[in-house]
N, C-alpha and C positions, 0 to 999 in steps of 0.2 A: 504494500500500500504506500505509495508516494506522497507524501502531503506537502502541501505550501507552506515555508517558516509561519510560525504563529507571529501575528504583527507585534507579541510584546517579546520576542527573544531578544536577547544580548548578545553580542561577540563572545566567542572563546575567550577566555582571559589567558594570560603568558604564565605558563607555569613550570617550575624550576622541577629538574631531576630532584627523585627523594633517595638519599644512600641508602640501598638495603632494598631498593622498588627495582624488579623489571618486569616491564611488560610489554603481550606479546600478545597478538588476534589473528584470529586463521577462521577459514569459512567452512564449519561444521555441514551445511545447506542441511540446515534443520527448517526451513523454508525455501523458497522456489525463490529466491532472492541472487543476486552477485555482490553480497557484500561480508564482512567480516560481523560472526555473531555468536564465535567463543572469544571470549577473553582471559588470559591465563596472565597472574602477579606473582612473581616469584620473590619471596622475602626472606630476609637473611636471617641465618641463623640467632634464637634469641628474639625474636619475635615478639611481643606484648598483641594479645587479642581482647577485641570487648565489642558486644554487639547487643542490640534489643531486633525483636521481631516481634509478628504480627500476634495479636491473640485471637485471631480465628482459629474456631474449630475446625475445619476445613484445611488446614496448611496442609505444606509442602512436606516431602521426605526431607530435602533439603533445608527446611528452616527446624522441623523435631531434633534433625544432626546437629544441625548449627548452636540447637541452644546449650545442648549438652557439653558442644565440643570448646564452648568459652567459656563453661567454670574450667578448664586448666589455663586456660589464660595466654597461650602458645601458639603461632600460627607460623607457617615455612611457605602457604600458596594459597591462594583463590581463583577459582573459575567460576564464571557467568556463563550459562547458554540464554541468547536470545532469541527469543520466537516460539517457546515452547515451556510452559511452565513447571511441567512435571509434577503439575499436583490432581489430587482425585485419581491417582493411578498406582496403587497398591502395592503390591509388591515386585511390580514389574520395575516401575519408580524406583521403591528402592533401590533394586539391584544394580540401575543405572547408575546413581549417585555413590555407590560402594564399588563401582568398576574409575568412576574417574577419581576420586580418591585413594584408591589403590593403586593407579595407573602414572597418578604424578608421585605418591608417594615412591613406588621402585625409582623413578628418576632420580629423586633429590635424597633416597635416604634416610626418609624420617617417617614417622607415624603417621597411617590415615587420617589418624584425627586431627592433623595439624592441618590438613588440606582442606580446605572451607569452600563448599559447591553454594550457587544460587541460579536460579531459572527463570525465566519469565517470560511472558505469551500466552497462548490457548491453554485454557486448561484444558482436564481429561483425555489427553491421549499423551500415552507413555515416550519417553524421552528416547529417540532409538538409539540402542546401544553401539550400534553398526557406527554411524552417524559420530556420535560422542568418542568413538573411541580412536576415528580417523582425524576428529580436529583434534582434540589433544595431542594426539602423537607431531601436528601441523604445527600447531601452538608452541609445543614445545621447543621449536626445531629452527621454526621462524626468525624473523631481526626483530631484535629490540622494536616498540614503536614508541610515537608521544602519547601525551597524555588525551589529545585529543582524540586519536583514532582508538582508545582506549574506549572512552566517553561514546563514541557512535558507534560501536559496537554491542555497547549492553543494550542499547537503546528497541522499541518496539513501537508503538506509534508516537515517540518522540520528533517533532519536527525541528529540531534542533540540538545543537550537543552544550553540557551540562555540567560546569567544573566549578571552583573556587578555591582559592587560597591565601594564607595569612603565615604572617612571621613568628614570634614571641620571644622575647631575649631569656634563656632559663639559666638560672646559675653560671650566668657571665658568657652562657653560648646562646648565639642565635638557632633556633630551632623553626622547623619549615613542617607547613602542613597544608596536604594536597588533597582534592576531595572530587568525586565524578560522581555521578548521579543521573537514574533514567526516573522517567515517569510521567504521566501525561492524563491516564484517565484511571479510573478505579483508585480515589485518593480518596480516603478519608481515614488517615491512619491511627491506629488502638493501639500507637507503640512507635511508630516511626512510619517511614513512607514507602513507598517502590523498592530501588534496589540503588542504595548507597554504599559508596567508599571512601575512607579519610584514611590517608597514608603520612608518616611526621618521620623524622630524621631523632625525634626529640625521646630516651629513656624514661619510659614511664610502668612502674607495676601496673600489672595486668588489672589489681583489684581499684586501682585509683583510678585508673581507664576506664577501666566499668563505671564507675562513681559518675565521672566527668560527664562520658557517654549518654547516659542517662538521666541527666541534669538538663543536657545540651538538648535530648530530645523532651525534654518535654514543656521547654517552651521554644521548641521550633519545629518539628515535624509535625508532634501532635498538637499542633496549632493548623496545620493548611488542611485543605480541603479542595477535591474538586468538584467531586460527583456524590458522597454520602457512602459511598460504597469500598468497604476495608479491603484487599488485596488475600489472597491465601498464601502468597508468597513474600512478603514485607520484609526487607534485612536492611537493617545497616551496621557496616562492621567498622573497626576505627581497629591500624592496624599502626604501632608504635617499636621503629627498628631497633632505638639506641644508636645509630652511627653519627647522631651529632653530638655523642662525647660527652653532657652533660651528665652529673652526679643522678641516679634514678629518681624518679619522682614518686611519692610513697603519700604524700598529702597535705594538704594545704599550709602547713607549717616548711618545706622544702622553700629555696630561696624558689621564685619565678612561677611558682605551682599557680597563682592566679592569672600572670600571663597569660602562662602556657591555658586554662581552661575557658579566657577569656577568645583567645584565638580559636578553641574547638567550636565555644560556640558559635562563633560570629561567621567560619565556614560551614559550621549546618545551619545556620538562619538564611548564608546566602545560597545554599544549597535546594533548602527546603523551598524558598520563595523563587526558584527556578523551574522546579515540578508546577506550581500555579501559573505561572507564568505562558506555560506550556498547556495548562489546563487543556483540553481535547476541544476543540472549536471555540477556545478562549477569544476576548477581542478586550478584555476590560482587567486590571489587576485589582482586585478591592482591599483594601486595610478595613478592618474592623475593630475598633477599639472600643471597650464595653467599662464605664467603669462604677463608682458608688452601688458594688455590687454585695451581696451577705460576705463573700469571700473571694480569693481570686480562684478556687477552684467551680466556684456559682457562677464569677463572671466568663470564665473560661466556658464554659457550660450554655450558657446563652449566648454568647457570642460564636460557638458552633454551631446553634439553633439558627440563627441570622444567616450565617454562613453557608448552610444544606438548606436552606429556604428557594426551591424551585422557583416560589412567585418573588423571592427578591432577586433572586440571581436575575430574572427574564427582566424584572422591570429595570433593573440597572445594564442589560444588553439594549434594549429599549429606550436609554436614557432618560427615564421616568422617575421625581422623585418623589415614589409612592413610598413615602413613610410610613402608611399606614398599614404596609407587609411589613414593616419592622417591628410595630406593634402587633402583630399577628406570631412574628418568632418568639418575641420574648416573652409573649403571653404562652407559647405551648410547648415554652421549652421545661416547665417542672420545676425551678429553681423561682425563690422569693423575690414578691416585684407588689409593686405598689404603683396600679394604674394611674394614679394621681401626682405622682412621683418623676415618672416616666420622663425623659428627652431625650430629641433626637437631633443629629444634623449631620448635614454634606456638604464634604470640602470645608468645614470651617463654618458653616453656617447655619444657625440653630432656625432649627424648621416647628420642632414643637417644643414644647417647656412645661414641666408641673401637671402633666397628664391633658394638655389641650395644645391644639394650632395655635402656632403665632399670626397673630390680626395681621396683615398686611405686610410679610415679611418677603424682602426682596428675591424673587426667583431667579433673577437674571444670574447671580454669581452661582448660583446653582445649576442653574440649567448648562452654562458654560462650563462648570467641574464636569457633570454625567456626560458632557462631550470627550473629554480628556480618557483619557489610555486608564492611569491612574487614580483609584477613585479611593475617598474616606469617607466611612460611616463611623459616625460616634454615638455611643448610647450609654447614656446614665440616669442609672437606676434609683439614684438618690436616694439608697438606704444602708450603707455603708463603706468600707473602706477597700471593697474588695476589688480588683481589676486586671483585665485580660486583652491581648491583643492577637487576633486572629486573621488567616487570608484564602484569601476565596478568589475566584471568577468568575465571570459574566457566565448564564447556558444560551447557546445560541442551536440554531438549527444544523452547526457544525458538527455539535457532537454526536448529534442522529445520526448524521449522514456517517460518522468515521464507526461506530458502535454497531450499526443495522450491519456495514458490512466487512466486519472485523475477522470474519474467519476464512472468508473469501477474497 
């Protein structure tokens, strides 16, 4: 399926080699495709692993592996197949994921478990073995590539490729952390997004990785949203070599430790807010910031409800600014609200106040925001101290047309 760039992608960003990263893509033709859609990281001995995945019922063989396989905290490789999820497919699935992990582990010498598989694409039909077993052996053999032909390799109806990076000075070294990211529709992550990597040069224990990891995600992953709809496959792994020499980092008392967790985050925020960007016939990016909420877990909570609201996504593809679907989420999202209470505005501009319309308030600077690419919804709830900020996009008749015929 060929699609047009989404009018809100960004350029590739320039992104520096990680000591202890190579990588390599070769063309599995796990679809009828000519392009590169395994991706194989080969990482250095000493490894640090930490990952969160989806909490569907429904997962992967590949993410049940994956969760188990970071409590030891240890990683030597990762492979991505694109175009094929390998989830809903039993123990044929398995078998697949226990051959390519088997398969790079004889290369490199180390335990299966060290090798970390993810998949993504059609669900329900099994991974072929045949197929998986002649790109890896490709993969393996192949030239080093960048980071970018990394990034379009995982990819699946991504219409563009998906990176970020940041520095952090740690214990007197400068440390580098590189991130690539697919994803485009079935977002609404219970843990994290699509299928993310963050690779760093910087020594970090695995169990502080974890920590950081999952700090990072969950005000940034499990902030976006495209479609409502959670993934069976959802990974994001954050993989930490040690070759930039720094003393290890163990926890926030380590010189540089907020740094270095400041940079994790602000590469999965920019991460995350490239999946909506991409949203699946996106044309609008929305901010959503919710606040004087019971809590920030309540305003978080509503501000998701605003966010998977079909009638506000369409009216803001529409450039309509029906406030009054905003009071329709926040009324049926479950969390405490005081009709009376209530405001809203766009772009800056309070539309209603105190649980009623503003009398005669200017539409013009409004109507010219819901023109604009990027758009802000604000809502406060005016009953305490709690607040969230969320992202979403427009639904347009894009996504039907890419979704109706996704398997074709």
């Amino acid at each position: 399926m060929d699609l047009a760039p989404s009018p809100l992608a960004v350029p590739f960003p320039d992104m520096p080699a990680i000591g202890g990263v190579t990588l390599r893509v070769a063309n599995a033709r796990y679809k009828d495709w000519g392009r590169a859609d395994l991706t194989y990281a080969e990482l250095g001995e000493g490894t640090s692993v930490a990952g969160v995945f989806t909490k569907s019922a429904c997962a992967s063989s590949e993410v049940e592996l994956g969760r188990e396989q970071v409590k030891a905290g240890q990683a030597r490789a990762l492979i991505v197949n694109a175009g094929n999820s390998n989830a809903f497919t039993g123990y044929r699935g398995r078998e697949a994921v226990d051959q390519i992990m088997e398969q790079v582990a004889d290369h490199l010498g180390c335990a299966p478990s060290q090798v970390f598989v993810s998949s993504t694409g059609v669900i329900g039909v099994p991974l072929p073995k045949d197929k998986a077993r002649e790109g890896v052996a490709k993969a393996l053999e192949n030239e080093p590539c960048s980071w970018e032909d990394a990034a379009k390799a995982i990819g699946t109806t991504d219409t563009f490729t998906k990176g970020a990076t940041a520095t952090a000075v740690v214990g007197g070294k400068t440390v580098t952390l590189c991130g690539i990211i697919k994803g485009s529709g079935m977002i609404a992550p219970d843990m994290a997004t699509m299928l993310g990597y963050i690779f760093t040069d910087a020594a970090v224990e695995p169990a502080f990785l974890q920590q950081l990891l999952s700090a990072a995600n969950r005000e940034t992953y499990s902030c976006i949203t495209v479609d409502g709809d959670t993934s069976t496959s959802d990974t994001v792994l954050a993989f930490a070599t040690g070759k930039a020499g720094n003393h290890p980092l163990s926890g926030f008392g380590d010189a540089g430790a907020d740094a270095f967790a400041a940079a994790l985050s602000d590469v999965c925020r920019q991460l995350a807010q490239l999946v909506v960007r991409d949203g699946e016939g996106a044309t609008k990016f929305i901010s959503i910031t919710v606040t004087g909420a019971a809590s920030d877990d309540s305003a978080h909570r509503v501000g998701m409800s605003i966010a998977n609201s079909p009638l506000v996504k369409t009216a803001i593809a529409g450039e309509d600014a029906n406030w009054g679907r905003v009071v329709m989420a926040v009324g049926k999202a479950g969390e405490p609200a005081d009709r009376d209470k209530l405001s809203i505005a766009f772009g800056g501009v309070w539309t209603a106040r105190d649980g009623l319309p503003i009398a005669d308030y200017d539409e013009a600077p409004v109507a010219e925001h819901l023109k604009g690419k990027q758009i802000d919804i604000s809502v406060d709830l005016g009953i305490g101290e709690g607040s969230a900020t969320v992202w979403t996009c427009d639904l347009t008749h894009g996504y039907i047309s890419i979704n109706a015929d996704y398997r074709s």
